[in-house]
N, C-alpha and C positions, 0 to 999 in steps of 0.2 A: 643607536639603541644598544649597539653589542657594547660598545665602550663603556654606556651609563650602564648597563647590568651587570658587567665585569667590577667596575669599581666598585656599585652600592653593596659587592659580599667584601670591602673591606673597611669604607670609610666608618668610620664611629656617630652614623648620625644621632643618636641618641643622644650625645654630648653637647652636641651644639642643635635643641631644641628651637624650630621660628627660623630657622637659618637657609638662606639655600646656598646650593655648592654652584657653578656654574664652567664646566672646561669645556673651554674652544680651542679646536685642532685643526691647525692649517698646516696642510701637507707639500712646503716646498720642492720637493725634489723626493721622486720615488724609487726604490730598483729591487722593487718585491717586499713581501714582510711588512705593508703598510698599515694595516692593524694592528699590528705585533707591537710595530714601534710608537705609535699613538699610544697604545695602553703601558708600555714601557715610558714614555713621554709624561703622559699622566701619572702615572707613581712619581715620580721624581719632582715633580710640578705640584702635587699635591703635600709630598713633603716636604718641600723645600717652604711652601705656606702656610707649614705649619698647621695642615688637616690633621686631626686624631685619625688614627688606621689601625684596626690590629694586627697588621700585617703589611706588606707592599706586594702590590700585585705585578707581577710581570708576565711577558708572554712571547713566547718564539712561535715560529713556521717548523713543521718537518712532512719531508715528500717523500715519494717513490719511484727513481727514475733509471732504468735500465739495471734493475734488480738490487739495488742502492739503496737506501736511507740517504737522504740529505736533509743536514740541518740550514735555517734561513734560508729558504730558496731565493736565488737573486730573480731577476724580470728577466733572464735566458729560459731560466729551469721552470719559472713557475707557468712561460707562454709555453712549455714543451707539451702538458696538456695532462700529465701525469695527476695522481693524486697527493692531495696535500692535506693536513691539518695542523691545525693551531689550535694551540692550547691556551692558556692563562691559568697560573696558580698561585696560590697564596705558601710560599716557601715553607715560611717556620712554624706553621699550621699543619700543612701536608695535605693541602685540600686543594681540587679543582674547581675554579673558577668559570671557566671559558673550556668548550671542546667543541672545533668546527672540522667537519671535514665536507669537502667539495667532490667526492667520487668514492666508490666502494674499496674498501681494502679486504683481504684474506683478516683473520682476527689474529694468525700469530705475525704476519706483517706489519700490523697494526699497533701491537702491543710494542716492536721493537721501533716503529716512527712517533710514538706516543714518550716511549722512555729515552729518543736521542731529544725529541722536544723537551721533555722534561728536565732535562739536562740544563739542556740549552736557560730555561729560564731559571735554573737555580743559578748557574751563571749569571744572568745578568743583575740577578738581586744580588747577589755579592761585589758586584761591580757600583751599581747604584748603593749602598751602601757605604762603599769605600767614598765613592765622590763625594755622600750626605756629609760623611764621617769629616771629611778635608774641607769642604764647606766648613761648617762648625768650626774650623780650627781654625781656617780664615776670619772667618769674621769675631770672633774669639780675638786676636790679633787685632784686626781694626777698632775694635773695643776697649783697648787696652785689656783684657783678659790675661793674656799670654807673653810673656817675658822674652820667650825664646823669638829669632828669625822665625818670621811665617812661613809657612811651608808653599811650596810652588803649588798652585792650583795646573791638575791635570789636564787637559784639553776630553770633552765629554765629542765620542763621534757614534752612541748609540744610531740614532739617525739626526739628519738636520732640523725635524721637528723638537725636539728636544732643546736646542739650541734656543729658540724661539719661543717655547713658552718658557724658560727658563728669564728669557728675556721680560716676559709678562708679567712676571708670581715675583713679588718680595724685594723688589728695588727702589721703591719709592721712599722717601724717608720724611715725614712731618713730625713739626715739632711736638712732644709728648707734655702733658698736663702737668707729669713727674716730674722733678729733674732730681730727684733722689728716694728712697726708701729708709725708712728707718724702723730696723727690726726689733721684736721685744717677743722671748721664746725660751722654750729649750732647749732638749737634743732634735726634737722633730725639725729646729729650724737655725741651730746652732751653727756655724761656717766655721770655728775653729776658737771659738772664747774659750772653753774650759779648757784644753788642752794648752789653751796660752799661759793659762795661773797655774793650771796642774800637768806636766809636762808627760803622757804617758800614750798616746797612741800607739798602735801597732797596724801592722797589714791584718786578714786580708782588706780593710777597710779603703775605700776610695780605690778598689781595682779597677771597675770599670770605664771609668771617666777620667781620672785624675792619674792612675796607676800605679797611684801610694795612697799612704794615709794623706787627709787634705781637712784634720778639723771636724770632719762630718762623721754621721754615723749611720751613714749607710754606705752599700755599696760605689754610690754616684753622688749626679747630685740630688739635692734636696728641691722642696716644691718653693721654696723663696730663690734658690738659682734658678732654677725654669723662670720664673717671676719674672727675674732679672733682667733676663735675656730676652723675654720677651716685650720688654719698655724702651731695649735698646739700652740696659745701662749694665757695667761691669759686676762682677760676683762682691757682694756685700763685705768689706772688711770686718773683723771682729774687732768690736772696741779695745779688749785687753789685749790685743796684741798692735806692739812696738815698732816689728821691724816687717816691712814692706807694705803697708798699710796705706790705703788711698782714701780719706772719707770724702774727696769731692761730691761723689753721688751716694751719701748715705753711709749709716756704720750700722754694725748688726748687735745688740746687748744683748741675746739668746746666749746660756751655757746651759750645758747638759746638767738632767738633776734639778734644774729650778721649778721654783712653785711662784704660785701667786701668793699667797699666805708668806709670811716673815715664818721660816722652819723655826722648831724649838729644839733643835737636834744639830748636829754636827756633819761635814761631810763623813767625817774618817768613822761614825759612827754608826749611822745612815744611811749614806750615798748620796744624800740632798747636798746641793748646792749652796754657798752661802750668799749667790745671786741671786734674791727673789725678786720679785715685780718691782719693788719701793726701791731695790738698790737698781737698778737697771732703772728705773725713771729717774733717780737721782744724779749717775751717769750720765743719762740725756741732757739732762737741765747743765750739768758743769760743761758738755761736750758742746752745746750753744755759748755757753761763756766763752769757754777760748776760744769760740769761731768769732763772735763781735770782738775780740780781745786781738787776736794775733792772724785774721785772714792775710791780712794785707804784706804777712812776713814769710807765709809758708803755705807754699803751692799744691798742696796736698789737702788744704780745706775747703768746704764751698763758701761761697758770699752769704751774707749775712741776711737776703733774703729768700733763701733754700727752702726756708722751715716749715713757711706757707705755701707750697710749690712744691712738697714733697709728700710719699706716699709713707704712710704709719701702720705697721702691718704686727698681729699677736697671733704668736700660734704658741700658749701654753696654760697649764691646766690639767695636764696629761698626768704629773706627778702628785699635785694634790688629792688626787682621786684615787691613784694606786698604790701611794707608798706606803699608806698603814691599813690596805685590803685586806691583808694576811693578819695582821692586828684585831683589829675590830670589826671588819666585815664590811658587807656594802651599808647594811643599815647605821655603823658609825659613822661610815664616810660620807654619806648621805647628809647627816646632819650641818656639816662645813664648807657643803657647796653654796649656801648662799650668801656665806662671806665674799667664798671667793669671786662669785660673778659679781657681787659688788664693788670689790675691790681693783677689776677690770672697765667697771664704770668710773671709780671715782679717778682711775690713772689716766681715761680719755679725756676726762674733763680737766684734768691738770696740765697733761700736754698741749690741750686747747686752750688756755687763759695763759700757764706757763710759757710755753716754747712757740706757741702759734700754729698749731695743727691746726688741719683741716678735712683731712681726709682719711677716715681710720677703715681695717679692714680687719675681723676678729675672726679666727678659724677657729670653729666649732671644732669641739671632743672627738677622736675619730672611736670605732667601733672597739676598743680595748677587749671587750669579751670572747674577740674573733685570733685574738693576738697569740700565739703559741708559747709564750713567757707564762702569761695567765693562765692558759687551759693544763699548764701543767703544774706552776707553782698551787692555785686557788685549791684546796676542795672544792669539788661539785659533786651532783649526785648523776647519776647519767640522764634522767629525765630532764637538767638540764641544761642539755647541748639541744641542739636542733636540730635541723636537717642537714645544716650545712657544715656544722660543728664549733660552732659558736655558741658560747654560755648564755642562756637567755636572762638571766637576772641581771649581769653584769653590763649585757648591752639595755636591758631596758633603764637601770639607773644610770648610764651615759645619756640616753634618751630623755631621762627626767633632767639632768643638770642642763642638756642645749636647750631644755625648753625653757630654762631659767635666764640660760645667758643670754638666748633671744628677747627675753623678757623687758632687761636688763639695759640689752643697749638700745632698745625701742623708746625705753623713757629715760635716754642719756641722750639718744637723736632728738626728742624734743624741746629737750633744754639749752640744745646748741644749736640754735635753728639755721644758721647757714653751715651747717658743718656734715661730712656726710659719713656718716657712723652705718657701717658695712657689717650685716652678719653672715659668714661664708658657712656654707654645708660641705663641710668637708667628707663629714660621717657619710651618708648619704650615698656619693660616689665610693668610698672606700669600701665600705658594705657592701656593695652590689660589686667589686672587685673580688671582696671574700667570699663571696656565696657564688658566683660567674665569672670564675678567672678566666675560664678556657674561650667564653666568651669577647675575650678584653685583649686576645693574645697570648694570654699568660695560660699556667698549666697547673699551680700550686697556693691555694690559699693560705692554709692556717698551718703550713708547712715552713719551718727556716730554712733559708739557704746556707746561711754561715752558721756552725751548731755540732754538737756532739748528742750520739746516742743514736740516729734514723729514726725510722718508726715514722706515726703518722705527724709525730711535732720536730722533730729533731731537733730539741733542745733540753739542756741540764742546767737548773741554776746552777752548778756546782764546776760550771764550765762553759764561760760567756763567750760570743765569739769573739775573735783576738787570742784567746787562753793556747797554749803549744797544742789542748787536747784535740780543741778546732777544728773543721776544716769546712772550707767554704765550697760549694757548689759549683762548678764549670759554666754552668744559664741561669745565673740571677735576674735575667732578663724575662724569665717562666714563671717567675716568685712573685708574690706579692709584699711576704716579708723576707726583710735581709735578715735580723738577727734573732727575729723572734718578739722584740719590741719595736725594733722600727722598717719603714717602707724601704724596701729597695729603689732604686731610680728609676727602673718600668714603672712600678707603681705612682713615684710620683710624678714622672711626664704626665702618665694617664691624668690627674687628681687637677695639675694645672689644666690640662687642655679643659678639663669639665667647667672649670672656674674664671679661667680668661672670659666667655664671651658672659657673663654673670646669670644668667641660668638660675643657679646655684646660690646666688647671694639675697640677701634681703635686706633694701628693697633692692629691686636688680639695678645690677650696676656691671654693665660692659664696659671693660675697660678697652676694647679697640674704639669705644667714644672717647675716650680721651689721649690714647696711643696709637701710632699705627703699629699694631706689634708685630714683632721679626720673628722668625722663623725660632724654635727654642732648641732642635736636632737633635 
């Protein structure tokens, strides 16, 4: 019972809806601190399977034994008969979880075996941490992810429980339904196309993950690498790029700036893209040719029946809707979303008769009203913002266009009657990030991490992040947005965890029914 109440103030059950959690702890070998390390055991065990948590919970022993503080009492000090408690906290929170003590303490006694405890367990999150962290790189490596020598995996000797459920959680490997992904996007879901045609990234972009710039535009990675890693398959090459490129499992036709609508504008004039939806499907269809054309020559393509066997994934939309808000308003922009969602119907139905899909999954609009680019570029009037500081017009016409695209691919799933046409709510989770960050782990909604100016937005169009004026945040891990326009990599771990078990999709669709999915760290 201490264990399950310790955990449920971290796990994220909201997210995985109908689900149960279930952790069994067998305690090999004890020498005091055997709570401590179960619930230490269990954090580790729970991340390593890839639970949503806004935090990790850890928890040490501290006693009082011949006028002393001791931290982890061993089975000498804890049979001496002295007092002891345990604590459990949620670190990067600053909140207590778990406080037990077994005999009276003086109160300033107390406070000084409470703050060597306290210690103790911010320690050992940084340790568990660090092993998540080397995990990740390991199997990153076995993936083919990572170029470099693997790195030595450490020997973990929190306790020998540890050891063993470790052995429990996330070894098993079954074959997946996917054996590739094939992306169609923006910058929300870009991996590095536009910077392949248009060669200009800068830091602080990809600090956290990658530790340069990596293609992406956010801090980390994006919610199609979470995806990735989660199906068990390597980070999605970009089509346009040449040199280190693997498309065996998939290629990603997302650049930054793309619409679904053919632009009538120029990048250099604009900022659009000259990849819209129709060239990116047109890409697909040639990128199928040379696979039946030249598999057989070059190890770096998949076989020729991938296409039906693979996952078909759109996250974009996002620019059609904002790049002439400042223009004409939402009531302009309003008038050409039902092109657009048409035109996301007619591209599923062509990769389905064309290339041999089967399996499409289309990310809804996220909350652009809530986005710190817009609350500051838009007029508004201050009635409105809301409560939480998001434009209310701006997310209600995102509201009107998902209801469209839902619409949309509803009588696109009927027409392809074995085909399964996926509508993901992305909005939905991301909203409730905006308005409940502190809630989610995080600390800063409608606030940039990378930005110039402070304030409640810290951003200037007049100074994008990248720009010398710049300067990125030290915990983008606290943010919900990186730049101001797009999610940082907390946010979108969060966004996948809501959308792996399908929850979130319509009609629902769990993908661990068709994957065993791996931990995504």
């Amino acid at each position: 019972m201490v264990i399950r109440q310790t955990m449920e103030a971290c796990i994220m059950t909201h997210l995985m809806p109908r689900s149960q959690i279930d952790i069994y702890v067998q305690v090999l070998q004890a020498d005091g601190g055997t709570r401590s390390a179960c619930i230490n055991a269990a954090t580790l065990a729970l991340s390593d399977a890839g639970i949503p948590m806004c935090d990790l919970v850890t928890s040490c022993s501290a006693g009082y034994l011949n006028s002393t503080p001791l931290l982890d009492l061993n089975y000498v000090e804890d049979s001496a008969g002295g007092p002891d408690v345990t604590v459990g906290i949620l670190p990067k929170l600053d909140k207590v979880t778990l406080l037990q003590m077994d005999s009276k303490l003086p109160i300033d006694i107390l406070e000084n075996v409470m703050q060597l405890a306290t210690e103790g367990c911010k320690a050992v999150a940084n340790y568990i941490r660090e092993i998540l962290l080397e995990n990740t790189k390991q199997l990153e490596y076995r993936r083919g992810l990572m170029n470099k020598v693997a790195p030595k995996m450490s020997c973990i000797n929190l306790a020998s429980v540890m050891a063993l459920l470790l052995c429990l959680v996330g070894l098993s490997h079954t074959k997946c339904d996917f054996e590739a992904i094939f992306n169609f996007g923006d910058s929300n879901s870009d991996t590095g196309g536009f910077y392949a045609a248009f060669p200009a990234e800068s830091a602080p972009f990809g600090v956290t993950f990658f530790k340069k710039p990596a293609g992406r535009a956010s801090d980390g990675r994006l919610m199609i690498d979470f995806l990735a890693q989660a199906l068990g398959l390597p980070f999605l090459s970009p089509y346009l790029q040449s040199i280190g490129s693997n498309f065996r499992h998939g290629a990603n036709y997302a650049t930054l700036a793309s619409t679904v609508l053919i632009p009538n504008t120029s990048l250099f004039v604009s900022g659009i893209s000259p990849f819209s939806l129709a060239i990116q499907l047109n890409q697909m269809k040639q990128f199928k040719t040379r696979v039946l054309e030249f598999h057989q020559q070059e190890a770096k393509l998949p076989s020729p029946d991938i296409f039906g066997k693979s996952l078909y994934t759109f996250y974009i939309g996002q620019n059609d809707f904002t790049s002439n808000l400042g223009a004409i308003g939402v009531g302009g922009v309003k008038q050409s979303l039902p092109q657009v969602v048409s035109e996301i119907g007619a591209t599923i139905k062509e990769l389905y008769h064309d290339v041999g899909g089967r399996t499409f999954m289309v990310l809804n609009l996220a909350p652009v009203g809530c986005y710190p680019s817009f609350l500051v570029e838009l007029q508004h009037n201050s009635s409105d913002i809301d409560e939480f500081g998001c434009m209310v017009s701006l997310n209600k016409a995102v509201v009107d266009y998902n209801k469209m695209l839902k619409e949309t691919l509803r009588e696109t799933r009927e027409t392809l009657s074995d085909a399964n046409v996926i509508y993901v709510d992305v909005h939905t989770v991301l909203l409730e990030l905006f308005q409940h960050p502190t809630s989610h782990g995080l600390k800063y909604g409608t606030k940039a991490c990378c930005g110039y100016g402070g304030g409640k937005y810290n951003f200037d169009p007049k100074a994008y992040c990248g720009n010398s004026k710049t300067k990125a945040c030290d915990d983008p891990y606290n943010y919900v947005s990186w730049d101001g326009i797009h999610a940082t990599e907390a946010a979108n771990k969060l966004v996948t965890y809501a959308i792996l078990n399908g929850s979130y999709s319509h009609p629902n669709f769990p993908l661990q029914e068709h994957c065993h999915l791996q931990p995504i760290g």
